[in-house]
C-alpha positions in Angstrom: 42.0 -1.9 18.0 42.8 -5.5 18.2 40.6 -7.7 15.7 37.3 -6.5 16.7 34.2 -9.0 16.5 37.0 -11.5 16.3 36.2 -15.1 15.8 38.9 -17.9 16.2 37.8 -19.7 13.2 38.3 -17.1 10.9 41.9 -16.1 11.9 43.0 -20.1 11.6 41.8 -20.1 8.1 44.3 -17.2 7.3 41.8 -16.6 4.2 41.8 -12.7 5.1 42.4 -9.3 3.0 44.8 -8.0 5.3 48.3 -9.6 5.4 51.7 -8.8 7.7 54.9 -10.6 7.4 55.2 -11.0 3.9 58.7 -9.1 3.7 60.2 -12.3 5.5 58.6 -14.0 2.4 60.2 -12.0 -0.3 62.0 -14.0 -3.3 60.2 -17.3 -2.8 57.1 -19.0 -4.1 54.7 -18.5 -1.0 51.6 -16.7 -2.1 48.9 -14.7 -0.4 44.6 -15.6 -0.6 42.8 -12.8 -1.0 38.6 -13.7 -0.9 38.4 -9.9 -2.1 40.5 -10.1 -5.2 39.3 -13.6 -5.8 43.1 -14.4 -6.6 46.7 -14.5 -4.6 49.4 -12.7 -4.3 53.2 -13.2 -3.9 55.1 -10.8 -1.1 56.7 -8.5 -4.2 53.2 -7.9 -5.3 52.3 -7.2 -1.6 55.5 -4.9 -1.1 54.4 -3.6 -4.6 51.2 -2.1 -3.0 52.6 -0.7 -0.2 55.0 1.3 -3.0 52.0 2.0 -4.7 50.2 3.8 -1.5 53.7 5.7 -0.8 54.1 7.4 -3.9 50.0 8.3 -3.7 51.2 10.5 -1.0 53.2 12.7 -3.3 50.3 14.7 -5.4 52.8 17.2 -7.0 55.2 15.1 -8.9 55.2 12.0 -10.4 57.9 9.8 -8.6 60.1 7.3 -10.8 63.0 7.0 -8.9 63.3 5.7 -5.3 66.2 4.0 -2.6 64.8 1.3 -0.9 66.4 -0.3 1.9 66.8 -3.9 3.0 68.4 -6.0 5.5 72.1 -6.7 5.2 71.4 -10.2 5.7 68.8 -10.2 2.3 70.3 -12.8 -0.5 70.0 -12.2 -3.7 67.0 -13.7 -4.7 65.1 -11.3 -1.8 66.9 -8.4 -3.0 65.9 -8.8 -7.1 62.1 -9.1 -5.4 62.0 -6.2 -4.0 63.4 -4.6 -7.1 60.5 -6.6 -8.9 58.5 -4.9 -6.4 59.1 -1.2 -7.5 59.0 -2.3 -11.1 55.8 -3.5 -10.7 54.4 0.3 -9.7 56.2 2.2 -12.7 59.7 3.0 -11.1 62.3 3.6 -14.0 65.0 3.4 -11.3 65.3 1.4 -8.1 68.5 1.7 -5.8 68.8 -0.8 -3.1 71.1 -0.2 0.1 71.5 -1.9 3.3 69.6 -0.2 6.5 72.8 -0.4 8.2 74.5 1.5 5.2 71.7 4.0 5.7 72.3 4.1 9.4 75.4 4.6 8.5 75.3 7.3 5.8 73.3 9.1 8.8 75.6 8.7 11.2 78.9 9.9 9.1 77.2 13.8 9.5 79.0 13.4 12.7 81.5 11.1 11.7 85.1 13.3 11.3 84.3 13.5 15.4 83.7 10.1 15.5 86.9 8.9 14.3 87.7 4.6 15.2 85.1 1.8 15.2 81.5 1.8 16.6 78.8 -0.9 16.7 75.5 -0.8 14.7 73.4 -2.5 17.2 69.7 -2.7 15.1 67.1 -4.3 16.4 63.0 -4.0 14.4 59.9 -5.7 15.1 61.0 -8.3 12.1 64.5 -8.8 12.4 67.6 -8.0 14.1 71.5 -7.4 13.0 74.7 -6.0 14.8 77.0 -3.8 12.0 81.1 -2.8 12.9 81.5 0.7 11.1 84.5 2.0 10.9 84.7 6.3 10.6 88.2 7.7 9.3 88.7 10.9 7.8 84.9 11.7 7.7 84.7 8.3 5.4 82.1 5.9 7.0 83.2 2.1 5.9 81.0 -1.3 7.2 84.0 -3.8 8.7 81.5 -6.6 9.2 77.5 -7.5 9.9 75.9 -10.6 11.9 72.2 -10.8 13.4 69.6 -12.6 12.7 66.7 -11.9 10.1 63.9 -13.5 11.4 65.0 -12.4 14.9 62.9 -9.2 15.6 60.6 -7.6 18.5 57.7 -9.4 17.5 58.9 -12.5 19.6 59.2 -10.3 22.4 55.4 -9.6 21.8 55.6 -12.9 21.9 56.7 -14.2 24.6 54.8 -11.7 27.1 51.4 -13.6 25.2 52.8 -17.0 26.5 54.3 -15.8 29.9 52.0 -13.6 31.1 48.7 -13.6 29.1 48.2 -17.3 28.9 48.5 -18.2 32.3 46.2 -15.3 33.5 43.6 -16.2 31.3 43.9 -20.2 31.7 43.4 -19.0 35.7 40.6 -16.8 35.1 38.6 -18.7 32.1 37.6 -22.1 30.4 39.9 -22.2 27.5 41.0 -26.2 27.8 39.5 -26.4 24.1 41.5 -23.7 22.7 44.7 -25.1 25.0 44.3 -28.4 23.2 44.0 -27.6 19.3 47.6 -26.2 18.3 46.2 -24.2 15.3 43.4 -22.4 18.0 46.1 -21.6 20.4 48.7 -19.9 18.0 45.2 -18.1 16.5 44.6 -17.4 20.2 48.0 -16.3 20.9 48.0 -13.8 18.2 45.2 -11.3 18.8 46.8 -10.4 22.3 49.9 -9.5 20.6 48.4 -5.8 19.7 48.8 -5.5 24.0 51.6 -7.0 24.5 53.4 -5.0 22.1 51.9 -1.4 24.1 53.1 -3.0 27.1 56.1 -3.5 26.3 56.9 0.1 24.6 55.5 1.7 28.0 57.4 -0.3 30.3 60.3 1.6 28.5 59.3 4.9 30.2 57.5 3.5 32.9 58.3 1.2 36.0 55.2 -0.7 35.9 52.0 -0.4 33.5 48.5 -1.7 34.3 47.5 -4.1 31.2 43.6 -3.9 30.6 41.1 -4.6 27.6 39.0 -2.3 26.0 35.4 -1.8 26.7 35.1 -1.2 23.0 37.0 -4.4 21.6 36.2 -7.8 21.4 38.2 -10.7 22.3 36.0 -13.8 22.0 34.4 -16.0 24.6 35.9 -19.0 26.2 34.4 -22.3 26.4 31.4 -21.1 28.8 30.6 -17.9 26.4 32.1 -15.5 29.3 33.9 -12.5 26.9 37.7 -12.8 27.5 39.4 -9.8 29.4 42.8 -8.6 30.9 43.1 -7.0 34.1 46.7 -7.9 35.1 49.6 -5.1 35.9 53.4 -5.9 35.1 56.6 -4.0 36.1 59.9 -3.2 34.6 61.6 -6.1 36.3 59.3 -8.9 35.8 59.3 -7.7 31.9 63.5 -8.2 32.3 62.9 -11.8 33.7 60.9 -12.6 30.6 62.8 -10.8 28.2 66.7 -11.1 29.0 66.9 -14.3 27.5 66.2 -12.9 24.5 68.0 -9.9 24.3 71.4 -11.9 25.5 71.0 -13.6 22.2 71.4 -10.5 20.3 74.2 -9.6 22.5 76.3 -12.6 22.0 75.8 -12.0 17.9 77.4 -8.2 19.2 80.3 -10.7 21.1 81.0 -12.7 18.2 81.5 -10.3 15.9 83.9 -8.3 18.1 86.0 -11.1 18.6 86.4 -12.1 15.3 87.4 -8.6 14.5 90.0 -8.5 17.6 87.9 -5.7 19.0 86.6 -5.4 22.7 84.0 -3.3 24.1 86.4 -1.0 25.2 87.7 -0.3 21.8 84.8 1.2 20.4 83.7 4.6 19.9 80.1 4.3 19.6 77.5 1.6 20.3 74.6 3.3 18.0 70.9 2.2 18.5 68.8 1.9 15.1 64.9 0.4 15.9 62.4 1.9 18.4 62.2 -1.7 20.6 66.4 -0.3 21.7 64.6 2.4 23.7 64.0 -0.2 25.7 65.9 0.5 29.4 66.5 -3.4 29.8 68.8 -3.4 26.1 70.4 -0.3 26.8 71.6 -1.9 30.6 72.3 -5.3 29.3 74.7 -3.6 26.3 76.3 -1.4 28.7 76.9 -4.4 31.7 78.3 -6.6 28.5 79.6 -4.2 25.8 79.6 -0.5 26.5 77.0 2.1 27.3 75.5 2.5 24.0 75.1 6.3 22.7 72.0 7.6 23.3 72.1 11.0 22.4 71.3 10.2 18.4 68.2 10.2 17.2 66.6 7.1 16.5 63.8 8.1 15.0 63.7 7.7 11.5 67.2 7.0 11.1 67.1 4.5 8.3 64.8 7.1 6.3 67.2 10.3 6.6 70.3 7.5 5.9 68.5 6.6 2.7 67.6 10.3 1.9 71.3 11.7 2.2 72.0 8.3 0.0 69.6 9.8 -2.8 70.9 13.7 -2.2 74.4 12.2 -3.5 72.8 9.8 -6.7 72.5 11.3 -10.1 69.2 10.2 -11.4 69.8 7.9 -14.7 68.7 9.5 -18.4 66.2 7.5 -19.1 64.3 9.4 -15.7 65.1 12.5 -16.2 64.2 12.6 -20.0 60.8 10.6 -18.9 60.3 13.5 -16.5 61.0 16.1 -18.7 58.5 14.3 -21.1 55.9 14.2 -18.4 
């Protein structure tokens, strides 16, 4: 349900109890109002709680140990937050790998078949990053990594908002006020993002999908107090006019790293898709036109999850946990 009872002044103060994006945040000084706590937060205290929540869901042990995965493109600085982070809950020990290692680790079960080079291509609703793997003798090795962190699916969501929802609704209602005031329009623009993102994950199964509000929710009014709807359908093909821009860009990260490893798409053994935006039929046609025809029989579910779990299957918890545990 997309901001119900929403009110345009409320979302431009940003003074809410509910906050998203604070991962891209990590390891600097930007903090986070909450009117509820009556204080803020910085983003490891906001990762912190989401640590918290996850180890509430394991009732018969007490958890103290725990692999965490970031970015490859994560400095330093982000990567000792998110350590901070797990301090902060009580972990005793914190490992911290790459998702493409993880993708990685996951992909090795198969990996004395899939001898040679193969391309991680990795794309989230936060960021995106292409990975060169190298498989040899059932030992899975990262060559090289490029992408872009604050690249992700979200400005896909994005741009449907601008390209599609805007114009309908600047056709079909009085929203000059809201066109005018910067802050109002990027407010405006963000509660249709909830749609734009379903629209797009359907148009990866479906040739065209009808796009239309919710009797239940509640939009706003425009400047005449008439309650904003959508009512607009969009195929596969105008999504790929919109869109291809965007995915050429992570394509030509792909290109650049190829090259500067003297590797063509020809050469590889694998292109393997990490991130549930690659089911997306338009990526999979541009990468196989440009690159290869990526792999799609492995899972892509949960990938980064079972990488990080076969990561922890082969780490020796340190003393000071297991003697804590025993204690416990």
């Amino acid at each position: 349900k997309a901001f119900n009872a929403w009110k345009i002044e409320e979302l431009k103060g940003r003074n809410t109890n509910c906050f998203i994006g604070f991962t891209r945040t990590l390891g600097s000084d930007i903090k986070f109002s909450s009117s509820n706590a009556n204080r803020s937060f910085s983003s490891e205290e906001l990762l912190a709680e989401v640590i918290k929540s996850l180890r509430s869901f394991v009732e018969d042990e007490n958890v103290e140990a725990a692999v965490i995965t970031v970015p490859a493109a994560f400095e330093m600085n982000q990567i000792n937050a998110v350590s901070k982070a797990g301090y902060l809950v009580g972990l005793k020990q914190i490992e911290i790998i790459t998702e493409e290692y993880a993708a990685a680790l996951f992909y090795g079960l198969d990996s004395k078949r899939n001898t040679g080079y193969s391309l991680l291509y990795k794309l989230t609703s936060s960021s995106f990053s292409c990975t060169l793997i190298k498989s040899e003798d059932g030992i899975i090795k990262i060559i090289d990594s490029d992408g872009n962190q604050f690249f992700g699916s979200k400005i896909i969501d994005e741009t449907i908002v601008e390209n599609i929802f805007i114009p309908f609704l600047k056709n079909n209602f009085s929203i000059n006020s809201i066109l005018k005031d910067a802050e109002k329009l990027n407010a405006f623009k963000e509660i249709w993002q909830p749609l734009a993102e379903d629209a797009k994950n359907r148009l990866a199964n479906e040739e065209e999908f009808f796009i239309v509000t919710s009797l239940y929710d509640e939009y706003g009014v425009d400047d005449e107090g008439n309650e904003f709807e959508l009512d607009i359908k969009i195929n596969r093909d105008e999504l790929k006019v919109i869109i291809e821009p965007l995915i050429q860009q992570t394509i030509n990260f792909c290109n650049e790293l190829l090259k500067r490893n003297n590797l063509t798409g020809n050469l590889l053994k694998d292109i393997i898709l990490v991130g549930k935006p690659t089911l997306s039929p338009i990526i999979r046609q541009m990468l196989e036109v440009q690159i290869k025809k990526p792999n799609t029989s492995i899972e892509i579910d949960n990938i980064l999850v079972k990488g990080a779990a076969i990561f922890a299957s082969r780490k020796d918890l340190e003393s000071k946990v297991v003697n804590y545990s025993k204690n416990e």
